[in-house]
C-alpha positions in Angstrom: 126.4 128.7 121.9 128.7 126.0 122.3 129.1 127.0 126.2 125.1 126.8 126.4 123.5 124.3 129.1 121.8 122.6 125.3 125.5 121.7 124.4 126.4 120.4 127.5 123.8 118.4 127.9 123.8 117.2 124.6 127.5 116.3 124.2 127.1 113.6 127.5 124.7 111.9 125.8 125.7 108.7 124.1 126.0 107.9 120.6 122.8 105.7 120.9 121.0 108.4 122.9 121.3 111.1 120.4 119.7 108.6 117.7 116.8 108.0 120.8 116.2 111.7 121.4 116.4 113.1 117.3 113.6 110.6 117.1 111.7 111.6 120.2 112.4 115.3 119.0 110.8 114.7 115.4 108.5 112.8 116.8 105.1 114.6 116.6 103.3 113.4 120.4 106.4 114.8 122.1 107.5 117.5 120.1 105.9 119.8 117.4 107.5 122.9 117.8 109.1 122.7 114.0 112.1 125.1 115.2 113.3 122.9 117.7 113.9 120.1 115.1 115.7 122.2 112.9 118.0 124.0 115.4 118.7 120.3 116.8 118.9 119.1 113.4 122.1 121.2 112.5 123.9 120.6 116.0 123.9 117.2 115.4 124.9 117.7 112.0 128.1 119.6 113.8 131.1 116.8 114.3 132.4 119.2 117.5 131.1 120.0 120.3 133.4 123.0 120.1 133.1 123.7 116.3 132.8 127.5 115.0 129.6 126.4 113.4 127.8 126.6 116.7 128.3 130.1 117.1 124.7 131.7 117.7 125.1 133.8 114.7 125.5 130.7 112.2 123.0 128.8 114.0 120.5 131.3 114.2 120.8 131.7 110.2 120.1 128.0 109.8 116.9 128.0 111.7 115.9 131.5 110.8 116.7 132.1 107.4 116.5 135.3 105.7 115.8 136.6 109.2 117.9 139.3 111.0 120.1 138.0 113.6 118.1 138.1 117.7 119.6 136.4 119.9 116.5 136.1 122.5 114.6 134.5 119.3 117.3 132.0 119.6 117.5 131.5 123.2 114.3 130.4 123.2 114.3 128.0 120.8 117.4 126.2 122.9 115.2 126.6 125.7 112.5 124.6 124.5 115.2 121.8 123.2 116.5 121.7 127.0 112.8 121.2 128.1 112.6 118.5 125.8 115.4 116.9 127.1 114.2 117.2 130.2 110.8 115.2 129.0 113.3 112.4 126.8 115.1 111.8 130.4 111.8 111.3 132.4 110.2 109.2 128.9 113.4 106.9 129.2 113.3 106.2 132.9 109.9 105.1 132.7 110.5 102.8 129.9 113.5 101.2 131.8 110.5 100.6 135.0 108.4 97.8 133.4 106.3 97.6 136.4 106.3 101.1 136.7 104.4 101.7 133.4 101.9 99.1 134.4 100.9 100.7 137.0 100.8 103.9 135.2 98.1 102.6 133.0 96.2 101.1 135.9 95.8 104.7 136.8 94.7 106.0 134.3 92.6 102.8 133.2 90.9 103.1 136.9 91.1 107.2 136.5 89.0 106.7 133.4 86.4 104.6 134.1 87.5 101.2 131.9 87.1 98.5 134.1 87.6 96.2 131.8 90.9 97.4 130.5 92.0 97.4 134.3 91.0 94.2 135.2 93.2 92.7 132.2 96.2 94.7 133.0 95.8 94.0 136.9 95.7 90.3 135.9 98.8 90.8 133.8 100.9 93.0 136.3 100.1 89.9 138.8 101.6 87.7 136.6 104.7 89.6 136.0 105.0 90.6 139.5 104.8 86.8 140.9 107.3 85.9 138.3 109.7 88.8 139.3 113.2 87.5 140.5 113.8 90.9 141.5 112.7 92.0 145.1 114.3 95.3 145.8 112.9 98.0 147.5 111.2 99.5 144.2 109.5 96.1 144.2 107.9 96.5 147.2 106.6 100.2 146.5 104.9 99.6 143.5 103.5 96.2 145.1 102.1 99.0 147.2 100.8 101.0 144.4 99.0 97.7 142.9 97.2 96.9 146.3 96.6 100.4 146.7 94.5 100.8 143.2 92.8 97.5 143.8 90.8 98.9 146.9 90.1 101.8 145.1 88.4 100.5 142.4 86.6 97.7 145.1 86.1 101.3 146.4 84.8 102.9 143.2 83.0 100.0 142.0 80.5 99.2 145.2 82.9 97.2 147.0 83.6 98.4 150.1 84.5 95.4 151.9 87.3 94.6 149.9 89.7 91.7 150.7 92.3 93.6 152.5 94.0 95.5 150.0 94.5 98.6 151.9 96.6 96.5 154.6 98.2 94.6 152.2 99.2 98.0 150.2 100.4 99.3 153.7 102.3 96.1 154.5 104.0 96.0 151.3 105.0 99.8 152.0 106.4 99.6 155.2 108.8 96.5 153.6 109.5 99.6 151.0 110.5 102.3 153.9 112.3 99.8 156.0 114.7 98.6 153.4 115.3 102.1 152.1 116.1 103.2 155.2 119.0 100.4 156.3 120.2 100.8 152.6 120.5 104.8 153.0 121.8 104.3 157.0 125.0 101.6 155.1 125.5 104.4 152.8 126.3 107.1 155.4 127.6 104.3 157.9 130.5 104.1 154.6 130.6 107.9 154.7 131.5 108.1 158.3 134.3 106.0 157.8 135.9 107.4 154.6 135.1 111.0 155.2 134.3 111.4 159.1 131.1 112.8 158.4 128.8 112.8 161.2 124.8 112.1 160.8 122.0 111.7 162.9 120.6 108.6 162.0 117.3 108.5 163.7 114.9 105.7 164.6 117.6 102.8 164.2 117.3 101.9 167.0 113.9 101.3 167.7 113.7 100.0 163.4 116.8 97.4 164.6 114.8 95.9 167.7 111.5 95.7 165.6 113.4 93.4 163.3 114.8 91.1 165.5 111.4 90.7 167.3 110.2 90.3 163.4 112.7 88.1 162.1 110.9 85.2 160.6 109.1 87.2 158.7 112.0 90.0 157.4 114.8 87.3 156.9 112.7 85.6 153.6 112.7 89.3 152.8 116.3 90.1 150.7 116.1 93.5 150.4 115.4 93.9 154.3 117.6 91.1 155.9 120.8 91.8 153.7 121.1 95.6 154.4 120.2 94.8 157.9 123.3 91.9 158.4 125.0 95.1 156.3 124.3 97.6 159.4 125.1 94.8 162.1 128.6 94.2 160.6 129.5 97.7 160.5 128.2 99.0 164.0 129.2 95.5 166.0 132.6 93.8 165.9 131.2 91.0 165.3 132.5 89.0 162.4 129.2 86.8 162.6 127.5 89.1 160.9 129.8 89.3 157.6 129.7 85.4 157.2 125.9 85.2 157.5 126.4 88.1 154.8 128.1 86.6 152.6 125.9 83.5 152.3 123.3 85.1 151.7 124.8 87.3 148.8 125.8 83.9 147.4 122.1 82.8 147.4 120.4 86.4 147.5 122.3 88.8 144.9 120.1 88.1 141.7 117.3 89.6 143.9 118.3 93.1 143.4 118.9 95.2 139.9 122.9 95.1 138.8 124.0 98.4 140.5 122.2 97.9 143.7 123.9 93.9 143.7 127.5 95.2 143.1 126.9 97.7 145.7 126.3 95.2 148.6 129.4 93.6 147.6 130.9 96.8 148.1 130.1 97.0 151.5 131.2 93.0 151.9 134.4 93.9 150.4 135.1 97.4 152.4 134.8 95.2 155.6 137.0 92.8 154.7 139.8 95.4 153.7 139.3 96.9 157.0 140.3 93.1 158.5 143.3 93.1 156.5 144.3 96.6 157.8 143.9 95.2 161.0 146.0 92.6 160.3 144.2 89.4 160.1 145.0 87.5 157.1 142.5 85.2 156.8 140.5 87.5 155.3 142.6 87.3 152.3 140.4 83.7 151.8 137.0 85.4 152.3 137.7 88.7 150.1 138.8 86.0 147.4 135.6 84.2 147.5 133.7 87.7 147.7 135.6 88.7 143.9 134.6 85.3 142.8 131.0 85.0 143.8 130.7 88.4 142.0 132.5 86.9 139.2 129.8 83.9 139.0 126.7 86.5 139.3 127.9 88.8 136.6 128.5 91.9 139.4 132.3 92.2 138.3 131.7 94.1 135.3 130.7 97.7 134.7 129.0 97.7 130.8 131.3 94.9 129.8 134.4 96.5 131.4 136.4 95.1 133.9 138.0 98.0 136.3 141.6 97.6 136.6 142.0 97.6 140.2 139.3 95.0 140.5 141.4 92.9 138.1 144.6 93.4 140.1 143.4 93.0 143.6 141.6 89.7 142.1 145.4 88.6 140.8 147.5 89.4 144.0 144.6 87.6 146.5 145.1 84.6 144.0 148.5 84.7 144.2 149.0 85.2 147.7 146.6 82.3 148.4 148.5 79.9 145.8 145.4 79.4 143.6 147.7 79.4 140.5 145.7 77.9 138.1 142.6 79.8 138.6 144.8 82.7 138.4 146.7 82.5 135.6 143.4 81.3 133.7 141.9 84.7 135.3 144.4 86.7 134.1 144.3 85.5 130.2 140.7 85.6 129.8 139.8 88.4 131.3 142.1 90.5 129.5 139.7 91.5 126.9 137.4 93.2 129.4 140.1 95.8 130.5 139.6 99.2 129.5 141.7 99.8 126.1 143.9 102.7 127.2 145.5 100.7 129.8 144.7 97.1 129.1 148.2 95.9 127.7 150.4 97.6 130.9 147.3 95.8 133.2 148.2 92.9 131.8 151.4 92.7 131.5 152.2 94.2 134.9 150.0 91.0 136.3 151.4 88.3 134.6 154.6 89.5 136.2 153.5 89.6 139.6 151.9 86.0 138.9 155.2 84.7 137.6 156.6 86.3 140.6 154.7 84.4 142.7 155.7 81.3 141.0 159.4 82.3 141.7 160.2 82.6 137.7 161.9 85.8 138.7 163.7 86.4 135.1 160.4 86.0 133.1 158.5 88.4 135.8 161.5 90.9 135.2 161.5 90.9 131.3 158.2 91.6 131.4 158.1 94.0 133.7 160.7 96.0 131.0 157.6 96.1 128.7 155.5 98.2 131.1 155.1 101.9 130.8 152.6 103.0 133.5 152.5 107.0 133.2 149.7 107.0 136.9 151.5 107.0 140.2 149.9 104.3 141.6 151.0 101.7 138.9 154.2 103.0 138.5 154.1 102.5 142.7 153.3 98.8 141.9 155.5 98.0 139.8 158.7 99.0 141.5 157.1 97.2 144.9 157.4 94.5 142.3 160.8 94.4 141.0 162.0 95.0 145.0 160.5 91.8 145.4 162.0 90.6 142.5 165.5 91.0 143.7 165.1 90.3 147.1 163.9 86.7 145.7 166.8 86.4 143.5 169.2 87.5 146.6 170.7 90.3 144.2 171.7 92.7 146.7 173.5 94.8 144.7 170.6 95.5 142.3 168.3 95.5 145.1 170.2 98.2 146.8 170.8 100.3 144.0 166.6 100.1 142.9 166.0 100.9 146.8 167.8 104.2 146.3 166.1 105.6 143.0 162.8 104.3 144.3 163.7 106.2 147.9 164.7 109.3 145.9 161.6 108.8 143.2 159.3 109.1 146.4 160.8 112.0 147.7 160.8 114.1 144.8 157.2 112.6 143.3 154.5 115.6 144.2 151.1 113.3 142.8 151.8 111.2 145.8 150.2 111.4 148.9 151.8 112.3 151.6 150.6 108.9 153.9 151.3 106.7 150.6 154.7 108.7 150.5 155.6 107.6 154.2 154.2 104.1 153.5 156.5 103.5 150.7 159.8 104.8 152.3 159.1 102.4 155.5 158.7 99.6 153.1 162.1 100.7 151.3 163.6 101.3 155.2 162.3 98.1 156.7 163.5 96.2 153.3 167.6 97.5 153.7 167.7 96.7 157.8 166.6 93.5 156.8 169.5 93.1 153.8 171.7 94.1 156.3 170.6 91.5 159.1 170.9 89.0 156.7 174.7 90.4 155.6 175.6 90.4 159.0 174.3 87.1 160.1 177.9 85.1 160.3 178.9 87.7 162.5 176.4 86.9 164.8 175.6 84.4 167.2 172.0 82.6 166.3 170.9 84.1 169.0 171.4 87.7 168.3 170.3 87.1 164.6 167.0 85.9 165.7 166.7 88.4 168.6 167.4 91.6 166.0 164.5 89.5 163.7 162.2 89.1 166.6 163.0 93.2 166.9 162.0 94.0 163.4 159.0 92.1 162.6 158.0 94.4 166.1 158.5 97.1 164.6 157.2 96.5 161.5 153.7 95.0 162.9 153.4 98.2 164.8 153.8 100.6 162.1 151.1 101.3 160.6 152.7 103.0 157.5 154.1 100.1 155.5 153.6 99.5 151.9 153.6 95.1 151.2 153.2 95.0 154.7 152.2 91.5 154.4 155.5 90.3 152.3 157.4 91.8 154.8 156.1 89.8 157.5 156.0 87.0 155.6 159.7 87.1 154.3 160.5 87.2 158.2 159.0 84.5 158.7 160.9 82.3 156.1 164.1 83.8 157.4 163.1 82.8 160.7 161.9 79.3 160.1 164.8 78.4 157.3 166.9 81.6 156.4 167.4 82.9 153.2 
């Protein structure tokens, strides 16, 4: 039994949704099928999920005593439990819809003749509605539904001129299709470019020039206007469009439910990375900001965690860009939010890198002794880091000798990718023809130095497989400007 569909399901629920759906089981609206209880009554009684008390036999005995053992007897008894299931999922999502519900009970209010309990609960829906910060596209449907039973009980109730309900329910569902639709043609625009996928995406075209001959009217509208400067950023090359974005997820963000805000950052983010690829720095600034702002409107955190890669992106743009006292404060108190299993390498790893960037080279590498990252990308990370550590401290030596087991630790690691692979040895090859400029620069004339300089930073700007791409240019340019 424990291979069932019933235990599967059962073991992803939550702690807290277990205790929800014993009660909704026992409960006697929802459930009184008496056999049910008792069969879910001794799972959860079971500590494992994989326990030899869920065997069929031993379960059957506990909610058929005295009873020969049938297995079909039983398999319908965990078939009603997944049905019920099924009904605790579809109770819990309606709960979570506020509006939803109200205008649930509007039906039936209006689908049973009290007109008085309708007119109390349209009056209250109203008010909850007008007082709603959030305008997302759900909004608009069930401002649809609203208008939509109001001319049908004008309808019902001898009314037939009604005050333009019907349009305003058709209004209010056009706003619902037209935001759906730019939020679901960003989602596969995204696709395209991570996967190659190709898809037909019909009617843009005609959808994008009825907006801009609409655009007083959609750009109040956030959950129109935002996917829409969303599309025209990633089908134009046009970076007007991402900084009218981003104002207006500064102002607009609190409009839309927690997954769906953190999502439009997404797509904010995603273009800015793509900048960077390209090359153009400046972008550092604005992906900054981006992290920030979603910082400010609570958009950084998923159920009170902070993903690790967030955190570390967050603490190499703030080094980079020399905000080290927003950084360092970043990186203390938003410790606690990093997910347990990793949280003390996380942190430890980026309070190197910010010393690092400070140039406290010894206290960057004693704490990099402390970190034990087992994933390849960490580990990945920090040995970029202690390269960069010795090339600031102009130990060659130690340099030279971490260059070869980090070469020979790329070669032989199979987890890696095979473009990361490539990525990483350019980094290690680019890193020793520049050691060896450097070593050889008495022996050449300034002119030659700078000429073999000019060479590699050519060379490195072309390739498009570097690891720390970006220090590389960078520590070019200070040799350039100043030396070493």
């Amino acid at each position: 039994m424990y291979k069932s569909k019933l235990i599967q399901y059962l073991s992803a629920f939550s702690a807290q949704d277990l205790r929800l759906f014993k009660d909704f089981a026992h409960s006697p609206y929802f459930n009184k099928h008496e056999k049910t209880k008792n069969l879910l009554d001794y799972i959860l009684k079971v500590k494992a999920w994989d326990s030899p008390l869920l065997q069929k036999e031993k379960a059957f005995k506990k909610v058929f005593p005295n009873k020969p053992f049938e297995e079909q007897h039983l398999r319908t008894v965990m078939s009603y439990l997944v049905q019920l299931i099924f009904r605790f999922y579809s109770q819990k999502h309606q709960e979570s819809t506020p509006s939803g519900q109200q205008i649930a009970v509007l039906e039936m209010a209006l689908q049973n003749g009290q007109k008085k309990m309708f007119k109390s609960q349209s009056m209250l829906w109203k008010r909850n509605y007008l007082k709603s910060s959030i305008q997302d596209s759900a909004y608009f449907l069930h401002a649809s539904r609203y208008q939509r039973l109001l001319d049908n009980f004008d309808i019902n109730y001898g009314n037939r001129a009604s005050g333009g309900f019907l349009e305003k329910a058709l209004t209010n569902f056009d706003t619902y299709y037209i935001g759906e639709k730019l939020r679901m043609t960003c989602e596969m625009l995204a696709r395209v470019q991570v996967t190659g996928q190709h898809y037909s995406f019909s009617l843009m075209p005609e959808l994008i020039a009825f907006l801009k001959k609409e655009k007083t009217h959609f750009e109040s509208i956030p959950g129109v206007w935002i996917y829409y400067l969303i599309y025209k950023m990633m089908t134009e090359d046009q970076s007007s469009h991402f900084f009218e974005l981003k104002k207006r997820l500064k102002k607009d963000s609190s409009s839309f439910k927690y997954q769906e805000g953190r999502d439009l950052y997404t797509h904010a983010l995603n273009y800015c990375i793509g900048r960077l690829n390209f090359g153009e720095t400046t972008f550092k600034k604005e992906t900054f900001e981006l992290y920030q702002q979603m910082l400010k409107n609570n958009l950084l955190h998923i159920e009170n965690t902070l993903p690790q890669w967030d955190y570390t992106n967050i603490i190499a743009l703030g080094c980079d860009l020399e905000e080290s006292e927003w950084t360092e404060h970043f990186i203390h108190q938003q410790k606690q939010y990093l997910p347990k299993a990793e949280r003390e390498n996380t942190f430890t790893y980026n309070l190197a890198a910010y010393h690092h960037s400070q140039k406290e080279y010894d206290q960057a590498l004693r704490l990099l002794q402390k970190v034990e990252f087992t994933e390849v990308y960490n580990n990945l990370l920090t040995r970029i880091l202690i390269l960069k550590i010795y090339f600031g401290t102009k130990d060659w030596q130690a340099l030279e000798y971490h260059l070869e087991t980090f070469r020979i630790y790329l070669i032989r690691n199979k987890n890696l990718g095979e473009g990361r692979r490539k990525s990483g040895l350019n980094l290690i090859k680019y890193t020793r023809t520049l050691c060896r400029l450097l070593e050889a620069k008495n022996a050449l004339s300034k002119k030659q130095f700078d000429e073999k300089i000019d060479i590699l930073e050519g060379q490195i700007k072309g390739d498009e497989k570097v690891l720390s791409k970006s220090w590389l240019l960078k520590v070019l340019g200070a040799v350039t400007i100043a030396g070493i």
